[in-house]
ZADO-1210 file (C-alpha; in nm, 4 decimals, padded with zeros to 6 digits):
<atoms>
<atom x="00.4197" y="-02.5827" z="01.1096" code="UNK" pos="1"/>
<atom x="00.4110" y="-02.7321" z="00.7701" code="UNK" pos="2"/>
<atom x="00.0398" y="-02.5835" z="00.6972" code="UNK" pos="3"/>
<atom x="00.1593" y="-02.2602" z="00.8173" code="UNK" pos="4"/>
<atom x="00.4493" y="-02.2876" z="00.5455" code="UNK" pos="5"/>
<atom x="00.1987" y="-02.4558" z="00.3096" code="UNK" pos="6"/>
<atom x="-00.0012" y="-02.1270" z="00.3665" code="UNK" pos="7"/>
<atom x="00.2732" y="-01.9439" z="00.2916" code="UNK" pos="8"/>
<atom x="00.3454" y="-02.0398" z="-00.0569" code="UNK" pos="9"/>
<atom x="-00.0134" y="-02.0067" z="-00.1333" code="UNK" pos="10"/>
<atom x="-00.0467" y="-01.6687" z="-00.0790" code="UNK" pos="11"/>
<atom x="00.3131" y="-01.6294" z="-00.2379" code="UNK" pos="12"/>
<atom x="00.1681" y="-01.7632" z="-00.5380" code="UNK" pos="13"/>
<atom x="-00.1957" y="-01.5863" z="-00.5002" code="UNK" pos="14"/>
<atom x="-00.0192" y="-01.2424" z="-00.4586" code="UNK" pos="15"/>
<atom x="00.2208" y="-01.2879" z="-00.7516" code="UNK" pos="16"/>
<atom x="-00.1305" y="-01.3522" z="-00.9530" code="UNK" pos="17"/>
<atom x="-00.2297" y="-01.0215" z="-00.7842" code="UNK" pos="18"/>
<atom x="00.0748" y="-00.8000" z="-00.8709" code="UNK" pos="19"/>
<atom x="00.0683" y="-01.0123" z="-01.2469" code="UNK" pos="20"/>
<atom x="-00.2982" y="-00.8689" z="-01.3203" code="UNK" pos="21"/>
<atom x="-00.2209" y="-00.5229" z="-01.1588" code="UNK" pos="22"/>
<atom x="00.0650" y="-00.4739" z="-01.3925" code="UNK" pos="23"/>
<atom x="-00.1332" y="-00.5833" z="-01.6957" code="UNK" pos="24"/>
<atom x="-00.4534" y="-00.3433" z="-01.6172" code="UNK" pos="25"/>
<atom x="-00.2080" y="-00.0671" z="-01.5572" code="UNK" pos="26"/>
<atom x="-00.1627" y="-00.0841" z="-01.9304" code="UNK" pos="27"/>
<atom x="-00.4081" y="-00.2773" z="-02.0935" code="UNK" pos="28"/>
<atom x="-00.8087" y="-00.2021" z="-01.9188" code="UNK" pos="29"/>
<atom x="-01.1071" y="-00.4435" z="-01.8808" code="UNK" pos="30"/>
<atom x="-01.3394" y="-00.1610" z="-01.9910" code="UNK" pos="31"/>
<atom x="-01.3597" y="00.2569" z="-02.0727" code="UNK" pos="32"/>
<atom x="-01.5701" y="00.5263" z="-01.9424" code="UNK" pos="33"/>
<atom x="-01.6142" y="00.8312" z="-02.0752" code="UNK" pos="34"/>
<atom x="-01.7140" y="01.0440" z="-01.7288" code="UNK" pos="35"/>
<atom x="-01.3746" y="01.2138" z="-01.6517" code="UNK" pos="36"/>
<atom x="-01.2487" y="01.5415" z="-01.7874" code="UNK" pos="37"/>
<atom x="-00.9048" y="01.3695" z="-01.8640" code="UNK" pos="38"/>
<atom x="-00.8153" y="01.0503" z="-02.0201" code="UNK" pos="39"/>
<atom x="-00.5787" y="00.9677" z="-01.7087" code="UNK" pos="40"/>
<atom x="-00.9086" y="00.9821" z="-01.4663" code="UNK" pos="41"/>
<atom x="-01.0933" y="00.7526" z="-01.7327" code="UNK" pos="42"/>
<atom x="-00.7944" y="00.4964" z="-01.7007" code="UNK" pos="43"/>
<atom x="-00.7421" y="00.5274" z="-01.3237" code="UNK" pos="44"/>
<atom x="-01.1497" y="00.4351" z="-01.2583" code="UNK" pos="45"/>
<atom x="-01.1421" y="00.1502" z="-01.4748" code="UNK" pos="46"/>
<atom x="-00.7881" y="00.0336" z="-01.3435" code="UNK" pos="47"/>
<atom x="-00.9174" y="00.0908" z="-00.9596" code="UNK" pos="48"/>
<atom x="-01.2115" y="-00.0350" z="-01.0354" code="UNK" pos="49"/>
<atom x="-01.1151" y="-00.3512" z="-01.1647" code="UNK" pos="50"/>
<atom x="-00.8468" y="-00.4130" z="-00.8731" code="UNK" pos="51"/>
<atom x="-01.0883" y="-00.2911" z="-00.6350" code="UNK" pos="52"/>
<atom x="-01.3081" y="-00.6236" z="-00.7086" code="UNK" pos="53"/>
<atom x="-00.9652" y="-00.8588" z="-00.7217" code="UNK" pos="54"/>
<atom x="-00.8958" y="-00.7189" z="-00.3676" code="UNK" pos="55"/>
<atom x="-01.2431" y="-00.8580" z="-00.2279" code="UNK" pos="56"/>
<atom x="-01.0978" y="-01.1695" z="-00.4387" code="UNK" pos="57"/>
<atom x="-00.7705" y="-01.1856" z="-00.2148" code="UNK" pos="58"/>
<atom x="-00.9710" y="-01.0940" z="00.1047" code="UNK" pos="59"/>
<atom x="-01.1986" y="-01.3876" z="00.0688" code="UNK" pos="60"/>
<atom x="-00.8671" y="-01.6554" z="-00.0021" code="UNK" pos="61"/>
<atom x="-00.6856" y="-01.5348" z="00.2962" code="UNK" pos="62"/>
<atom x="-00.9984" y="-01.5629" z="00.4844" code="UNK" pos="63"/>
<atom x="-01.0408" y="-01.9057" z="00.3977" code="UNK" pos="64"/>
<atom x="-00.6895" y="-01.9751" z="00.4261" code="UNK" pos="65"/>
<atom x="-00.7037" y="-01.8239" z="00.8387" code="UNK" pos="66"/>
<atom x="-01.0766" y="-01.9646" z="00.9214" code="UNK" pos="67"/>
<atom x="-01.1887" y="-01.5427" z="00.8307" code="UNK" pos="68"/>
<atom x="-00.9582" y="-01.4213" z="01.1735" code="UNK" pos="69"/>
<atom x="-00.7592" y="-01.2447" z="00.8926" code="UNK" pos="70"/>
<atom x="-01.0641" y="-01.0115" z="00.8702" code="UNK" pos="71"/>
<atom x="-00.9762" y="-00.8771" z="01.2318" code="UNK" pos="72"/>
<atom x="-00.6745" y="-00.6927" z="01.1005" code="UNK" pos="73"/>
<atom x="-00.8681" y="-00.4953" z="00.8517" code="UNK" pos="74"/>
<atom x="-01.0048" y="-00.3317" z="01.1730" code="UNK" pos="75"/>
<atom x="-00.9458" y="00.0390" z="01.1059" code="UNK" pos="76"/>
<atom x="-01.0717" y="00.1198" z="01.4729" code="UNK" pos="77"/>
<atom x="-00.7279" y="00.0121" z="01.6501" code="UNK" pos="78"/>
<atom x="-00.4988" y="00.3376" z="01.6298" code="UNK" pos="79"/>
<atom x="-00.2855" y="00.2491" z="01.9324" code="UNK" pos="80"/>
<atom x="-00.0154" y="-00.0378" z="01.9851" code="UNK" pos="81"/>
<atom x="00.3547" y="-00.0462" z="02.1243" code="UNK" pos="82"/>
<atom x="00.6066" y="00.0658" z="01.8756" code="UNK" pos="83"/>
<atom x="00.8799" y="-00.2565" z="01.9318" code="UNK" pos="84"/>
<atom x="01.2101" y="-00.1485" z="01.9107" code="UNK" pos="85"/>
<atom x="01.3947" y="-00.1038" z="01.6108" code="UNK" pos="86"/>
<atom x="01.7454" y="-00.0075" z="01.6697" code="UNK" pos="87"/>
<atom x="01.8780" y="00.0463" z="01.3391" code="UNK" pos="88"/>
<atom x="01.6028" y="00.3264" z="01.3296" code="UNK" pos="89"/>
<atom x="01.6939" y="00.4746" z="01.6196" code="UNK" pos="90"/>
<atom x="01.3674" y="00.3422" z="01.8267" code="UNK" pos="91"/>
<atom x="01.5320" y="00.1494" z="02.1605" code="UNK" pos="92"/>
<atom x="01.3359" y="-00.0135" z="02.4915" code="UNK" pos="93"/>
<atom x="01.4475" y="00.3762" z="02.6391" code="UNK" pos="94"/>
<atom x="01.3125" y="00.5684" z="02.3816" code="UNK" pos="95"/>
<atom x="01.0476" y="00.4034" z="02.2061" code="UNK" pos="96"/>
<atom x="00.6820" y="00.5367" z="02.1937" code="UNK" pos="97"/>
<atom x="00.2941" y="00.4117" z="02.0948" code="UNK" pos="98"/>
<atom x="00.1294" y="00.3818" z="01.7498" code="UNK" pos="99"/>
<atom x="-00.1158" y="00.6577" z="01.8244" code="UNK" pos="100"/>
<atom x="00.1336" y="00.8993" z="01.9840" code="UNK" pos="101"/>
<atom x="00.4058" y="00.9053" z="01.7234" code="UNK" pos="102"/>
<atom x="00.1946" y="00.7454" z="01.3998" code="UNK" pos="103"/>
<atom x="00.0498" y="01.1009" z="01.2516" code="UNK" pos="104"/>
<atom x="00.4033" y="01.2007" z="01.3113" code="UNK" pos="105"/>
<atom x="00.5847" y="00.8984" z="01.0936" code="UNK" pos="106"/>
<atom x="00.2883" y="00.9599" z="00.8274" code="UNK" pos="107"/>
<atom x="00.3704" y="01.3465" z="00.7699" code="UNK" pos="108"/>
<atom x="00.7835" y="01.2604" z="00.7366" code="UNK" pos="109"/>
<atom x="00.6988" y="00.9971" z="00.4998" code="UNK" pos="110"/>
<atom x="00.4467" y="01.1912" z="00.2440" code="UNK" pos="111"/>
<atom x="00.6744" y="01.4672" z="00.2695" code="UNK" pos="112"/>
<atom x="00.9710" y="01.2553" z="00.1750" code="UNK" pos="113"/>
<atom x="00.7559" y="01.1022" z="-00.0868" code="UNK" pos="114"/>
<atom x="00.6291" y="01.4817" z="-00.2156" code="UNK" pos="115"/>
<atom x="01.0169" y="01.5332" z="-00.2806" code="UNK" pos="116"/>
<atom x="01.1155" y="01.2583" z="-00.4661" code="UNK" pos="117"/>
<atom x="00.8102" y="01.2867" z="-00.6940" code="UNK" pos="118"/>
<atom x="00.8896" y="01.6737" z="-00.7354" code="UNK" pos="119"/>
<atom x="01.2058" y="01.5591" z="-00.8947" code="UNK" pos="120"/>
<atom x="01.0646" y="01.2354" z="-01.1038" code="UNK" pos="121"/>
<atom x="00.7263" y="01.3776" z="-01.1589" code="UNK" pos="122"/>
<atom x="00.6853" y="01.7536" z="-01.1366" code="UNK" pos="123"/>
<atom x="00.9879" y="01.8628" z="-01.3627" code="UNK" pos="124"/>
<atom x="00.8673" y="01.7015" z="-01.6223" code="UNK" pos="125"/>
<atom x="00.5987" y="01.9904" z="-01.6400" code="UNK" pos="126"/>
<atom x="00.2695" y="02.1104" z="-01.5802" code="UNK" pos="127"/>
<atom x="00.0484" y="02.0420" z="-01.8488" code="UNK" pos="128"/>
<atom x="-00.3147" y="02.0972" z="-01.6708" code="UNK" pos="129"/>
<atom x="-00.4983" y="02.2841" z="-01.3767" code="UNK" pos="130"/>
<atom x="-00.6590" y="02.1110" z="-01.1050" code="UNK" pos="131"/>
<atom x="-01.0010" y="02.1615" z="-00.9982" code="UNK" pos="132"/>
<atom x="-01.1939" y="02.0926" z="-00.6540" code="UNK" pos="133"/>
<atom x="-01.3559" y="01.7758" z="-00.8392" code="UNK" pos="134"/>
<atom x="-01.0860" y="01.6401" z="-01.0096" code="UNK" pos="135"/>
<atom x="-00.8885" y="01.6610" z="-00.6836" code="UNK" pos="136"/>
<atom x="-01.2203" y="01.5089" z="-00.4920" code="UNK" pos="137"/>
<atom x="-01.2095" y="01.2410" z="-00.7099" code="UNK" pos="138"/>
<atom x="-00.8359" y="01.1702" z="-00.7165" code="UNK" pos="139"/>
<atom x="-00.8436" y="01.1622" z="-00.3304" code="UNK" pos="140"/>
<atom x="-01.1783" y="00.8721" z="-00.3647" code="UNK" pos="141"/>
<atom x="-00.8881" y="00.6662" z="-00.6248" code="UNK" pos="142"/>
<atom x="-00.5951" y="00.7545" z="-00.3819" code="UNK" pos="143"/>
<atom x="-00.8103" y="00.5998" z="-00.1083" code="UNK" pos="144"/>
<atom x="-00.9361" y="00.2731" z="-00.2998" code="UNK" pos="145"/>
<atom x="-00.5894" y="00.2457" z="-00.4414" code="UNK" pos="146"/>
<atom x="-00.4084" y="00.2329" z="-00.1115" code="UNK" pos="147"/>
<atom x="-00.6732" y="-00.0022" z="00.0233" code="UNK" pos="148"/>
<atom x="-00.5957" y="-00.2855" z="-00.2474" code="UNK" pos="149"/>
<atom x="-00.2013" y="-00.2611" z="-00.2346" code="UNK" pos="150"/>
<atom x="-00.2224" y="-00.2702" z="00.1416" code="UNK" pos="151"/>
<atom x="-00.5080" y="-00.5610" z="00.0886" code="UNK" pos="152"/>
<atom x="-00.2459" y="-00.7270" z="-00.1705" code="UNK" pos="153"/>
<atom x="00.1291" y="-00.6704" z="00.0136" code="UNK" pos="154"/>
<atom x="00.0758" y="-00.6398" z="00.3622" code="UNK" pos="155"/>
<atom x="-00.2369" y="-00.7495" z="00.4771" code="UNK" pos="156"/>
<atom x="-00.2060" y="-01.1320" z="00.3006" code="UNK" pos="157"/>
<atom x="00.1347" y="-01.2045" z="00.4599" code="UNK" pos="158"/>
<atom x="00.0385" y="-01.0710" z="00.7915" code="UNK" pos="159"/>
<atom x="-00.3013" y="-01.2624" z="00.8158" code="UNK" pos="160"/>
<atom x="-00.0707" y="-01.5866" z="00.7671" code="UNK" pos="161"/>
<atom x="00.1810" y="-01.5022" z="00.9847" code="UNK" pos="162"/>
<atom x="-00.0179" y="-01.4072" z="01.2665" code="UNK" pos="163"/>
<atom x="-00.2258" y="-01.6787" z="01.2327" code="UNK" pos="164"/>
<atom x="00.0000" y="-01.9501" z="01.2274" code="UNK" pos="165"/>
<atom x="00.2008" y="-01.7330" z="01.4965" code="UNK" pos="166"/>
<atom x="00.5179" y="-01.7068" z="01.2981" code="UNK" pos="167"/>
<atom x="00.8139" y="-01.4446" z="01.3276" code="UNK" pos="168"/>
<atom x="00.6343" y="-01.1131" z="01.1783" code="UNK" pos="169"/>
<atom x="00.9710" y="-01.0180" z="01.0297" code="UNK" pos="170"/>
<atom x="00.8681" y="-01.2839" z="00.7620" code="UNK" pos="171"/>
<atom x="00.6079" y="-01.1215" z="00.6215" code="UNK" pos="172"/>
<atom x="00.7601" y="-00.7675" z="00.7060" code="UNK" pos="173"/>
<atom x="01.0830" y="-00.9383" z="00.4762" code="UNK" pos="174"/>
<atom x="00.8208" y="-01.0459" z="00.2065" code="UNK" pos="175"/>
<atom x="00.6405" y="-00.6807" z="00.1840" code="UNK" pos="176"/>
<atom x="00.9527" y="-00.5104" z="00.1176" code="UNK" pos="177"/>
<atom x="01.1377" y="-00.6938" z="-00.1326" code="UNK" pos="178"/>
<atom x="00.7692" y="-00.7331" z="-00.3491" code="UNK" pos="179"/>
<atom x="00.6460" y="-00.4140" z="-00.2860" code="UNK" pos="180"/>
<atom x="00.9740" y="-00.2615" z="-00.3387" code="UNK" pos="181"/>
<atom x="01.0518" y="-00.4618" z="-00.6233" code="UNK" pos="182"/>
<atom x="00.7681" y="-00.3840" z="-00.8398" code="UNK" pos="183"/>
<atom x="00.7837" y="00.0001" z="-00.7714" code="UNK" pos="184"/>
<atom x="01.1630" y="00.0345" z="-00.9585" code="UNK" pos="185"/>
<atom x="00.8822" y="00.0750" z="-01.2977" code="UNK" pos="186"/>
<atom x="00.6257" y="00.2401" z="-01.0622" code="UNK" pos="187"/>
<atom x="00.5710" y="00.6055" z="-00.9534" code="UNK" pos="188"/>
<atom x="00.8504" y="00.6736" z="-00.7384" code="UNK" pos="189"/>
<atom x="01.0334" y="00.4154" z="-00.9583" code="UNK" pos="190"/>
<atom x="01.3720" y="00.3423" z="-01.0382" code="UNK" pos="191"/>
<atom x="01.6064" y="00.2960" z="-00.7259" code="UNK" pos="192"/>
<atom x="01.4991" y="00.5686" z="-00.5292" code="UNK" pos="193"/>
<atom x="01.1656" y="00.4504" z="-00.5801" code="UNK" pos="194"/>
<atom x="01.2585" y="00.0806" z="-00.4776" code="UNK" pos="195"/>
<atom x="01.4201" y="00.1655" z="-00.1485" code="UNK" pos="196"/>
<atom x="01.1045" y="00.4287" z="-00.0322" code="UNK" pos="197"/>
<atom x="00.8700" y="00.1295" z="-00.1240" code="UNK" pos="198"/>
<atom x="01.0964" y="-00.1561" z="00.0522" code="UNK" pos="199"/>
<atom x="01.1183" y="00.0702" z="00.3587" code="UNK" pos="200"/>
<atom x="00.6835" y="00.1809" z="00.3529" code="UNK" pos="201"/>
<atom x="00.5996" y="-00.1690" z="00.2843" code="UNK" pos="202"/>
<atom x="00.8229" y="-00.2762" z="00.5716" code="UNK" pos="203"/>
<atom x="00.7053" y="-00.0138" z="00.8047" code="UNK" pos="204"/>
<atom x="00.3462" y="-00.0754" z="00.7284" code="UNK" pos="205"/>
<atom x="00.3730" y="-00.4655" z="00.8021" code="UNK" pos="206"/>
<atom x="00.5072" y="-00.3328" z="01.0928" code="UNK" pos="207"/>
<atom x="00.1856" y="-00.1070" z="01.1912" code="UNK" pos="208"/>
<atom x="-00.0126" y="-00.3911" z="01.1174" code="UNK" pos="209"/>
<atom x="00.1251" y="-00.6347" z="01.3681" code="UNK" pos="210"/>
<atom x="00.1868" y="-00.4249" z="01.6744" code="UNK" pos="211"/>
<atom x="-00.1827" y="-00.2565" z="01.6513" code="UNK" pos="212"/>
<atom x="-00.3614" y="-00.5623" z="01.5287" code="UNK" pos="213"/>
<atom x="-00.5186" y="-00.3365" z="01.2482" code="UNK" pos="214"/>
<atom x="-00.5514" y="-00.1765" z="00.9470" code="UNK" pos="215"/>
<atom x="-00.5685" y="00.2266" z="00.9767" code="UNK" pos="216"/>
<atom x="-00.2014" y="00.3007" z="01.0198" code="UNK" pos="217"/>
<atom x="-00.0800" y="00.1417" z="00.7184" code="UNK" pos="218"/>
<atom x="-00.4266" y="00.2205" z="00.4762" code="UNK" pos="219"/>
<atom x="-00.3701" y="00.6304" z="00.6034" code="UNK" pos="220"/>
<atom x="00.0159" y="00.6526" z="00.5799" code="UNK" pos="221"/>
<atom x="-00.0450" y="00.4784" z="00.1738" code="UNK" pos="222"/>
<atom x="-00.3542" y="00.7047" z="00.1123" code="UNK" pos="223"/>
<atom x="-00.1174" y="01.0440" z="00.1888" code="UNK" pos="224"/>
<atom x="00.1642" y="00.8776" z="-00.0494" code="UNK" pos="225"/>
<atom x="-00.1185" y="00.8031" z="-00.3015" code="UNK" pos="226"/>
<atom x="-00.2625" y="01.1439" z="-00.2934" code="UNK" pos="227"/>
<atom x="00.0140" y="01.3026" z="-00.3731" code="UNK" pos="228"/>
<atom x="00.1414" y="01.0781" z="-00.6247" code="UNK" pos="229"/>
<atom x="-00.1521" y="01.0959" z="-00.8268" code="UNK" pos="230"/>
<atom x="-00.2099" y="01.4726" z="-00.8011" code="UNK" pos="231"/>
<atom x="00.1226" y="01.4672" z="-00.9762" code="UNK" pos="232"/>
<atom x="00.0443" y="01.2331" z="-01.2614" code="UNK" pos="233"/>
<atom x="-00.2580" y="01.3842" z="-01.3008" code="UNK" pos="234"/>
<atom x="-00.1479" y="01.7776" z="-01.3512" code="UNK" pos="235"/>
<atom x="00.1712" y="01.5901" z="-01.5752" code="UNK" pos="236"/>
<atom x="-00.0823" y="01.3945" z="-01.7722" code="UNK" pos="237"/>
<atom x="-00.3447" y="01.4107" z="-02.0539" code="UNK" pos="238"/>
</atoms>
């Protein structure tokens, strides 16, 4: 039990290296490209990029933390899993359903949630560009590597430890939502509206992970957020 603790405050410490360099390559890049119509898609591939590369980083440290069995929940192959009740939510032993049953479901409430709360942080500020087939090609290939290294970096480290040192998953479910909501009150949705989605996705998504041993629920359900988030920064930016 104390390695599994021991484990624990390493990745603590490894993530809050994580979120330190995403939140200085937000504003500050490694290196600029010229290939984009728009400055924003410059800064987004050298940003995603960059944190693509420290997500391999992360992937290899939890391996080595778990003997590499923390590679098995990357598996985007297993859709399906008992949902475990959650009372507070309304999901009970009577009434509770599967991953791959009611998962698409969860995913379209959530972006559409999400689509509404960045319609009135976002949107309202103005349209200041059109979007074209590429762009939006290429914002989807960023929305998709973007969602992969915050799901890498908040929910995918903590599970990996907890499941292999077979601790209580609410631990890391606990330690996805206050970080992942924490450092999205300066994100896109930010402020407290954007805290409490965040707390509640990055809880849900820990969730996902444990009760179908994999990745897919949790990398899709971020992509959809991501994709619309960063259509919306892109037609509101230069």
């Amino acid at each position: 039990m104390k390695k599994a603790y021991i484990n624990l405050a390493i990745t603590l410490l490894v993530v809050g290296l994580m979120v330190a360099g995403i939140v200085y390559l937000m504003n500050n890049s490694l290196f600029t490209v010229n290939w984009f119509e728009t400055n924003y898609l410059n800064r987004v591939f050298a940003y995603q990029a960059t944190t693509l590369v420290m997500s391999f980083v992360l992937i290899l440290i939890t391996g080595l933390q778990t003997r590499f069995q923390s590679i098995r929940l990357l598996n985007i192959t297993r859709i399906d899993g008992e949902v475990m009740p959650e009372p507070w939510l309304g999901i009970t032993k009577n009434n509770k359903d599967t991953w791959k049953k009611g998962g698409l479901t969860v995913a379209i409430i959530i972006t559409v949630v999400t689509a509404v709360v960045i319609y009135f942080q976002v949107y309202r500020r103005g349209v200041i560009q059109s979007l074209s087939l590429v762009n939006f090609l290429v914002i989807v290939l960023f929305a998709l590597t973007n969602s992969f290294v915050e799901e890498v970096t908040f929910r995918h480290t903590f599970a990996s430890i907890v499941e292999y040192h077979d601790l209580n998953p609410y631990i890391s479910k606990a330690l996805s939502a206050v970080i992942f909501g924490g450092v999205h009150y300066f994100g896109t949705p930010g402020k407290i509206p954007g805290v409490i989605m965040a707390a509640f996705i990055g809880w849900f998504l820990s969730k996902s992970i444990h009760e179908t041993k994999g990745f897919f629920w949790a990398w899709l359900i971020h992509f959809l957020q991501d994709v619309v988030i960063m259509t919306a920064l892109f037609l509101t930016s230069v």
